[in-house]
N, C-alpha and C positions, 0 to 999 in steps of 0.2 A: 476258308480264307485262302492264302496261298499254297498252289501247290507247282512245284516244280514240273515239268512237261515232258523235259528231256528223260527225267529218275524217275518221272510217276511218283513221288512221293512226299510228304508233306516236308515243310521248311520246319517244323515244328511244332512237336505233342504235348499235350497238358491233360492228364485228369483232373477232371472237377468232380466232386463228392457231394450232392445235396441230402441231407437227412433230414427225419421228419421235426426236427425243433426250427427248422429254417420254412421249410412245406407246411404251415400249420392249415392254411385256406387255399381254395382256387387260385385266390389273386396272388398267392404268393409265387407261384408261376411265372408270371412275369416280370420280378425282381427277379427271379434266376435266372432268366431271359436276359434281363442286362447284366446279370455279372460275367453270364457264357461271352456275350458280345464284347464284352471286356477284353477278352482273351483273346478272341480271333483277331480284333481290330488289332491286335498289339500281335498280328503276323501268327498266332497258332493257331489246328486244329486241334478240336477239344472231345475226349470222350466225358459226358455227361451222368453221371451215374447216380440215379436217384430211389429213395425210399421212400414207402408209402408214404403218404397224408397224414398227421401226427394223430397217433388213438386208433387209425385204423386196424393195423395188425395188433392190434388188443380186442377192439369190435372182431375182427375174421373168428380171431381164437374162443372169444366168447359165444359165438354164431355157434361153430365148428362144435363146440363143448355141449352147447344146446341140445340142437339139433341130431348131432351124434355122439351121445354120452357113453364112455370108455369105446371109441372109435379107434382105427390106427394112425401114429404118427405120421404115415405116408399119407395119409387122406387128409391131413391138417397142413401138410404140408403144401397141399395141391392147392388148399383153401387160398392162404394165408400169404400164398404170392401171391396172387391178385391185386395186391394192395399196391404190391411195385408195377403189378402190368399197368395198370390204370395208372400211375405216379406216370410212367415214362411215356405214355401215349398224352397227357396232359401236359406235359414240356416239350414232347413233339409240337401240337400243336399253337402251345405257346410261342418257341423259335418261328413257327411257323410266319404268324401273325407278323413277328419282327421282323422279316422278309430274310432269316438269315439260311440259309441250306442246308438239311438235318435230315439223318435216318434215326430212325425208330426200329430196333434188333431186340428181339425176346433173344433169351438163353439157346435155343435150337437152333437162330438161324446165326450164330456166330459159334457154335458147338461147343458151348460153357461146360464144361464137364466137372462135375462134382463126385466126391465117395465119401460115407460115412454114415453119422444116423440124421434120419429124415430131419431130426428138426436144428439138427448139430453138425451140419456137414463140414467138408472142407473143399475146396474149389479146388482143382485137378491140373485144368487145361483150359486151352480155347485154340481155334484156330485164327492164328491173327495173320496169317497171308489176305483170308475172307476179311476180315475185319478193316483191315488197311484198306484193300481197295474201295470201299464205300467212298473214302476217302477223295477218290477222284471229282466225285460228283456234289459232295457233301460239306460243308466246313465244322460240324460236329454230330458225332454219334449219338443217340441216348439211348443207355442199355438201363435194366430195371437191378435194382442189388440184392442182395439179400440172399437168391438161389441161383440155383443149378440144375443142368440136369443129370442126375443119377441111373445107376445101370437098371433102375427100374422104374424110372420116373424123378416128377419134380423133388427138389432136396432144397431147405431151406442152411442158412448160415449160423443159426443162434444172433441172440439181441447183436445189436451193434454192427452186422452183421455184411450192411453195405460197403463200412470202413475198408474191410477184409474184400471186398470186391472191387472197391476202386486202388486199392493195393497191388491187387493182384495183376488189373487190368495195364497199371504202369509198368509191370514188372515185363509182363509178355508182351505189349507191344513197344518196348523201347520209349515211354514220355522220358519225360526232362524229369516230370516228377508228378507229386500228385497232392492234390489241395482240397480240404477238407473243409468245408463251406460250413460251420456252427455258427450259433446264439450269441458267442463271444467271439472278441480278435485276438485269439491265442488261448496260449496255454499259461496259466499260473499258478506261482507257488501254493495260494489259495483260493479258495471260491470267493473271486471279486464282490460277489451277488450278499455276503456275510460279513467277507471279511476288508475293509475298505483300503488295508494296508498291505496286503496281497500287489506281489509286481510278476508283470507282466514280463514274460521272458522270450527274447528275440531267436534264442536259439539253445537245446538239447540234445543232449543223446539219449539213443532208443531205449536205456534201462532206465536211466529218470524219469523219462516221458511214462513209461510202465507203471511207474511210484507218481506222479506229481499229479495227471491227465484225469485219475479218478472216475472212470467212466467216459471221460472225454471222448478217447479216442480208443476202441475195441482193441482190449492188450494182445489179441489174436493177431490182428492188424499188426499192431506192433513189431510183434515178433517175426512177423513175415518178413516187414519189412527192413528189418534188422539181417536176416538173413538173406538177402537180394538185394542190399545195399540203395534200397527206395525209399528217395528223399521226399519226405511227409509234411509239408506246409498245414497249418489251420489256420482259419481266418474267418473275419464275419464278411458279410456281404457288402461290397463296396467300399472297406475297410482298404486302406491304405499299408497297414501292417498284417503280417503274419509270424506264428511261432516254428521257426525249420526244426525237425527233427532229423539228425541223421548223425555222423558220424564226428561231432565237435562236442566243443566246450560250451558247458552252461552260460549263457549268456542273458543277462538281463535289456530288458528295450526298451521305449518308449511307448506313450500311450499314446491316442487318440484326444487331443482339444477339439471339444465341442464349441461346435458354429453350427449355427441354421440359418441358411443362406435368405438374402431377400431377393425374389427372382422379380423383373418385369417381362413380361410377354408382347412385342410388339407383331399383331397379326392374332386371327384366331381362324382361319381358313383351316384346309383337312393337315398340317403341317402344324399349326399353329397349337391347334386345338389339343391333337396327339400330346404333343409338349406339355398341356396345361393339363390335362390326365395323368401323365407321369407323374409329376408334380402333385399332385392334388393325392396323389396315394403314396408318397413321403414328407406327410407332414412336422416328422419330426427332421428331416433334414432340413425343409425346404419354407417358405414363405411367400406366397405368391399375390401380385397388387393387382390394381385393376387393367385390364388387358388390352389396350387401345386396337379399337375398329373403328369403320368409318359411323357405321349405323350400331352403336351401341343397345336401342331396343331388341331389334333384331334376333343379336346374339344372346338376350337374357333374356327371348323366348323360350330358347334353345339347349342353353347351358344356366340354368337359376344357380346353381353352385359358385356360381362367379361372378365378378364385379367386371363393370365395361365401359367403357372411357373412350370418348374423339380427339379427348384433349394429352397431348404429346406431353406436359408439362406435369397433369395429372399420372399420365403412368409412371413416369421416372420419378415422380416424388417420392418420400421417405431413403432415400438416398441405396437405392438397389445396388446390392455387389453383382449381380450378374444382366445384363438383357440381352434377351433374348430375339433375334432381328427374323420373324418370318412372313413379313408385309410382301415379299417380291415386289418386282419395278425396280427402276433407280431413278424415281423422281422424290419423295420424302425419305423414300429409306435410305437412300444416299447421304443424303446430310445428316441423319438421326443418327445412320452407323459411326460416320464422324464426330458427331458430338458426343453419343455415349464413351468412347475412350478420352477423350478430350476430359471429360466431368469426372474421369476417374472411376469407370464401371468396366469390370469384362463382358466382354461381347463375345456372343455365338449367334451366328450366321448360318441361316442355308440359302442365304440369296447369292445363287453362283455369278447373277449379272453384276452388281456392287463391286464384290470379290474381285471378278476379274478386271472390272476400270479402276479400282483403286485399292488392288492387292498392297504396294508398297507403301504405299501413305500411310495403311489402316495399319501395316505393323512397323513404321514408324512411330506413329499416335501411340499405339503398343508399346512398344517402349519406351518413350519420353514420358509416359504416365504410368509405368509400372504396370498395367495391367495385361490379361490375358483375350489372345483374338483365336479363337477357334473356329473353323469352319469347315468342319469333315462333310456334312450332310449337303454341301454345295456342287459336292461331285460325287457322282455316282449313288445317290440317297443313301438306303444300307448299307452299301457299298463301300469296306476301306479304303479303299484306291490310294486316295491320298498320304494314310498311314503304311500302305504298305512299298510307296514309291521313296516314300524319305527310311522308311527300314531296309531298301536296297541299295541305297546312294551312298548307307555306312558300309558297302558288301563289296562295291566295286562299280563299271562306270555302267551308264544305264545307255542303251545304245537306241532304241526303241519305244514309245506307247501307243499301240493303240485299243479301239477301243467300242463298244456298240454305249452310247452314252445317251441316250435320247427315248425314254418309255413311252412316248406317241407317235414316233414313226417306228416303231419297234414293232408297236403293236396293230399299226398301220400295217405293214410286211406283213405278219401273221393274220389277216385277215385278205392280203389280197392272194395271197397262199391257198388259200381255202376258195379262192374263185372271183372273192369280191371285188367292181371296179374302184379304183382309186378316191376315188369325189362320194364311192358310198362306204367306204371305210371310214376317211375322216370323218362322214356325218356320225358313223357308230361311235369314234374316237369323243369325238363331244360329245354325243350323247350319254357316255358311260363315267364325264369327264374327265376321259386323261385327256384330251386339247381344252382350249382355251375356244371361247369366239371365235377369234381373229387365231386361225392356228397356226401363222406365216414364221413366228419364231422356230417353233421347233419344225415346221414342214422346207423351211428353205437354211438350214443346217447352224440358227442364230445361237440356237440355248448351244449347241454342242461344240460350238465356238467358246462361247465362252467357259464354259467346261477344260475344256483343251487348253484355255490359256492358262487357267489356273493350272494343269498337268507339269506343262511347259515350265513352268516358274517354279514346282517343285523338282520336275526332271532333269533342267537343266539348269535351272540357275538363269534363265532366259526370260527377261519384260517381251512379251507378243501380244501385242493389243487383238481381242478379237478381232477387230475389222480387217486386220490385216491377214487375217486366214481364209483362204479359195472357200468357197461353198459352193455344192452342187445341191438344188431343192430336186423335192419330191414333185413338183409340177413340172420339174422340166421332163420328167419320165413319159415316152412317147410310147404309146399303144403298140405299136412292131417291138419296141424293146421289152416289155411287159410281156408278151407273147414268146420272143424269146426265149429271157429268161426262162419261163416258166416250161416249154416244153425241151430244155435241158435238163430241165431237174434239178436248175439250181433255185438258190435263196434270197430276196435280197435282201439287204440291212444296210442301213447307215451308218461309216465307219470312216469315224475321227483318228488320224492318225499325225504322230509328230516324231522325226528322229534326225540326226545328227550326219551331215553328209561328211566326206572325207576330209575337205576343207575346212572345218566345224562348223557352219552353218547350221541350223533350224530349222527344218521345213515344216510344215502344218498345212493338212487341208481338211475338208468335211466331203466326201464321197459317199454316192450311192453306189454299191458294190454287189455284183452275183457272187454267192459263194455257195463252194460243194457244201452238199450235210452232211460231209465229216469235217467240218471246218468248224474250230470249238465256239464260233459265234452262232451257228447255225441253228444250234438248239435251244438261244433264248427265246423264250417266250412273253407275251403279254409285256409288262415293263417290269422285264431282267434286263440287266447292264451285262457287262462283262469286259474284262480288260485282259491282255497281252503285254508283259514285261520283257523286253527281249535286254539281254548281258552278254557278252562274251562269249560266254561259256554257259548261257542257259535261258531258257523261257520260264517266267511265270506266270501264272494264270490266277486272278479272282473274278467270280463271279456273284451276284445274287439281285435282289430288288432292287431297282435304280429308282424309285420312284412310289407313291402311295404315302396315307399316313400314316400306320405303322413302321413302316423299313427308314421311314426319313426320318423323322421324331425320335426314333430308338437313334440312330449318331448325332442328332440333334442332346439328347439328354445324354448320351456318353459322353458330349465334350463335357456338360453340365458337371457331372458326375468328375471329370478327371481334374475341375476348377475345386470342387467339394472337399475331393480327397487330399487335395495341397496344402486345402485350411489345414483339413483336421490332422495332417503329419507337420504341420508348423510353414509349411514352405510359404507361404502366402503370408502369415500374421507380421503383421507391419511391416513387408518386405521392402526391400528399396526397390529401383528399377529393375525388371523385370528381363532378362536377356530376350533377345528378339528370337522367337521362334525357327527362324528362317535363317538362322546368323551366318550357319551352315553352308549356305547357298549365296554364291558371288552377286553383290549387285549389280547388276550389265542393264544396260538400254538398248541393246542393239540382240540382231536375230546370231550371234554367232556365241559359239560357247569358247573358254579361255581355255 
C-alpha cells in the first residue's frame, strides 16, 4: 500500500500471525487474503507470517519418525519446515490472485538467524535494512514461522512456534504491533467452546495473558514480548474485536452479535461473479439471493450453484441488508443504485460511471436513510486509492493526484512497447477482454474521467463532473509521435491528473504522456494502476491491480466485509441515521477549493 517516496519507507507496519487452526484447507487461503487486504486498504504494509496447513507438522514428524527411526533432530528439523515453506508460497500465491503486491522470503533470504536446539530453538536476528526494502515494491511480505536458520542449518521454534516469529519479526522491524489471527476473537477468562459464561477480555497484561491464554498464545512469545515492549493483538478473522496484550489493565470487552447478512448481487459478469464466490465460501456470514442478469439461462449453465433472475424486483426481494451494484452502464444501474438506498438497503458499488454522475445524491440517499454507500472497487479496482486519499486529508493538505488508472490502455502501451501497431493491440486488448466491443470509453480517456472525478471529490472536496475534464484519446496518436517516442526510450501511459493551482482552482485532465523508465508509472504493467499522492512535504505512492476479477471483487467484498463487521460490534443494530461518509469534505459545486 502506501509508501512514502521522499523516506523510502512505509506509512505503516503490522504483523499478522496466521496459524494452523485458521489454515486448516487450501481455500482457507483466501480468507487470509482478505484479512491481509484489510490492513493494507486501512494505509499499512503488512509482514504475513504463516504456519503450516493444520496436521501437517504432525504428518512431517510422523514421515520423519518412519522413514528415519532414531534419526537426528537436525534432519527433522530440515523435514518439518517444509510445512511452513509450502504454507507461505500458498498465501503468496493466494495475495497473488487478489492483485495485491507481495514477496514471498524463506528464512536465508531475509537472514533469520536462530541458536539452540534443532527442534527448540530461539530466533537471534534478521536483517531488517533487506527486509524493509522489499517494501518498496511490495505492500506485504510472507515469511514461513516456525524456523530459522542455525549455525549449521535449518532450526525449528518448538509448538506454537510461529507466535515467537511473528513477535519477534514486530520487534526488529519497528510494526506498530503484531496481531495474531486464531479460531477465537480474543482471549478469555475460559474456554468459550465449554465454558458459556467465560468473558471475553479487551485487554491484558503479558503475565495474565501467560495464566489465562492456555496454549493460546506461545508463553515463549509472551515473554519476548514482554521484554521488547510488543504489543500483541488476537483476534478471529474479520472480527471487528481483538484482545491487546501489553503493558495495561485487565480489561473486560464486548462480544461479537451474530448477523448473517442477506446479500443481493446485481451483475454476474467477471466482477460480479468474483463477488458471489466470495460469498458462497462464507456461508455462515453471508446469504445470498437470486443474482439478476439479463439472460438468466445462460448463467445457470455456467454457475448451477446459484439462482438467476431478470427480474429487478425478484433479486431485491426478501428484504436484503446489502446490494451489491456490478451491472456497469448508467442506464438501469443508475436508478437501481437510487432506489436500493431509498428502500433502505447498503450499497456497494464498483460502477465508477454512476458513482461519478451521482456521487452526492447517492450519499445524500445515504444518509437520509441511514444506510451505508461504499465504493472502493470504482477506482483503481484492488487498488485503495480512495482509502488512502481520505487517510491523507486527516494528515494535512493534499496538493496533487495523479495517476495511470485505465487497465486497457495500460495494456495497450505494453503491447505497443513490444513493437505492436496500435489498431493490433486493441484487437489483442478484446480479444484477451480487457476492452469492450466498442473500446472508445477507455481508448479516448472516458472511464479515467470518471475515475478522476471521483479522486477530485474525495481530494478536494470538489463536484467536477466528468465531462468537464480535457481528454486526449489513444487515436489521436500519430505514427511520427509513436516513432518518437519509442526511439527515445521512452514509455507511454495514460495519465489522469488533478491538483490545486495557486488561486485554488481544480484542474483535471486525461493525457497521453512519454515517460522516462525510471518514472514510478513506467513499470506498470498489463492492468496495474498506480497512483501519485503529492503534500507539502511528501509524495506517496500506491500501486497494484486496477482491474480483473480477482483484484476488483477482493475491494468489492472488503467493503462487504467492513458493513458485516459494524453489525457484528453493534454499530449498525438498529442505528439511526447514519453520518454521511464524506461529512468530512465541503460540499462545493464549483471547480475551486475554499
Amino acid at each position: 500500500m502506501p509508501l512514502d517516496l521522499d523516506a523510502r519507507k512505509p506509512l505503516k507496519l503490522c504483523v499478522l500471525k496466521f496459524g494452523s487452526s485458521v489454515l486448516q484447507k487450501p481455500d482457507d487461503y483466501a480468507r487470509a487474503a482478505h484479512e491481509i487486504y484489510r490492513h493494507t486498504r486501512n494505509g499499512e504494509k503488512v509482514v504475513a507470517v504463516v504456519s503450516a496447513l493444520e496436521g501437517e507438522t504432525d504428518s512431517l514428524f510422523a514421515v520423519g519418525g518412519d522413514v528415519g527411526e532414531g534419526c537426528s533432530d537436525a534432519l527433522l528439523a530440515r523435514l518439518v519446515r517444509c510445512g511452513e515453506l509450502k504454507s507461505a508460497a500458498l498465501m503468496g500465491l493466494a495475495l497473488q490472485r487478489s492483485g495485491v503486491p507481495s514477496a514471498v522470503l524463506d528464512p536465508h533470504e531475509m537472514d533469520l538467524r536462530a541458536d539452540g536446539e534443532a527442534l527448540d530453538a530461539n530466533l537471534t536476528g534478521l536483517d531488517a535494512d533487506r527486509v524493509l526494502a522489499y517494501f518498496e515494491t511490495a505492500d506485504v511480505i510472507v515469511a514461513p514461522g516456525f524456523f530459522g536458520e542455525g549455525a549449521e542449518g535449518p532450526v525449528t521454534l518448538g509448538r506454537g512456534g510461529t507466535d515467537l516469529t511473528a513477535v519477534e519479526f514486530s520487534h526488529w522491524l519497528g510494526a506498530d504491533r503484531v496481531r495474531l489471527i486464531k479460531d477465537v476473537d480474543g482471549v478469555y477468562t475460559d474456554d468459550p467452546a465449554k465454558n458459556p459464561d467465560a468473558v471475553r477480555l479487551d485487554q491484558l497484561d503479558y503475565d495474565e495473558a501467560a495464566k489465562v491464554s492456555r496454549g493460546l498464545v506461545q508463553e515463549k512469545a509472551i515473554f519476548r514480548a514482554k521484554q521488547n515492549n510488543v504489543v500483541i493483538e488476537v483476534a478471529a478473522l474479520g472480527s471487528p474485536f481483538a484482545t491487546r496484550i501489553a503493558a495495561v489493565e485487565k480489561q473486560a470487552g464486548p462480544v461479537e452479535t451474530p448477523k448473517r447478512l442477506r446479500v443481493a448481487v446485481l451483475g454476474h459478469g467477471a466482477v460480479g461473479a468474483g463477488v458471489c464466490s466470495h460469498l458462497l465460501a462464507h456461508p455462515g456470514r453471508f446469504e445470498l439471493g437470486p443474482v439478476l442478469v439479463r439472460d438468466p439461462a445462460q448463467h445457470a449453465a455456467k454457475a448451477p450453484e446459484l439462482q438467476f433472475t431478470n427480474d429487478p424486483a425478484e433479486a431485491l426481494a426478501g428484504d436484503p441488508d446489502i446490494v451489491v451494484e456490478a451491472m456497469g452502464g448508467t442506464d438501469i444501474a443508475r436508478s437501481l443504485s437510487q432506489t436500493v438506498l431509498r428502500e433502505g438497503h447498503h450499497l456497494v458499488s464498483a460502477n465508477k460511471a454512476v458513482v461519478a454522475l451521482d456521487l452526492d445524491r447517492l450519499h445524500d440517499l445515504a444518509r437520509q436513510h441511514g444506510r451505508e454507500l461504499r465504493y472502493s472497487a470504482a477506482v483503481g479496482g484492488g487498488v485503495p486509492v480512495l482509502e488512502l486519499i481520505d487517510l491523507l486529508n486527516q494528515q494535512g493538505s493534499i496538493l496533487s493526484v495523479e495517476g495511470v488508472m485505465n487497465g486497457t490502455c495500460n495494456f495497450i502501451f505494453g503491447q505497443m512497447q513490444q513493437g505492436v501497431r496500435l489498431a493490433d493491440a486493441v484487437a489483442e486488448a478484446q480479444r484477451l477482454g480487457f476492452a469492450e466491443a466498442d473500446p472508445s470509453t477507455d481508448l479516448d480517456g472516458l472511464d479515467a474521467a470518471d475515475k478522476l472525478s471521483i479522486i477530485i471529490r474525495h481530494a478536494f472536496g470538489v463536484t467536477l463532473a466528468p465531462d468537464q475534464i480535457p481528454c486526449e484519446s489513444l487515436n489521436d496518436l500519430s505514427a511520427q509521435r509513436i516513432k518518437a517516442v519509442q526511439e527515445q526510450g521512452l514509455v507511454f501511459k495514460q495519465v489522469a491528473r488533478c491538483d490545486v493551482t495557486p488561486d485554488g482552482r481544480v484542474e483535471a485532465r486525461v493525457d497521453i504522456e512519454a515517460l522516462p523508465k525510471d518514472h514510478p508509472f513506467a513499470g506498470l504493467v498489463n492492468e496495474g494502476n498506480g497512483f501519485l499522492i503529492r503534500m507539502p512535504q511528501r509524495t506517496v505512492s500506491v500501486q497494484g491491480k486496477g482491474a480483473g476479477r480477482w483484484p476488483t471483487a477482493e475491494a468489492v467484498f472488503a467493503d462487504i466485509m467492513e458493513i458485516q463487521r459494524a453489525y457484528l460490534s453493534g454499530e449498525l443494530h438498529a442505528s439511526p441515521v447514519q453520518e454521511n461518509p464524506l461529512s468530512h469534505i465541503p460540499r462545493m459545486s464549483t471547480g475551486r477549493v475554499a
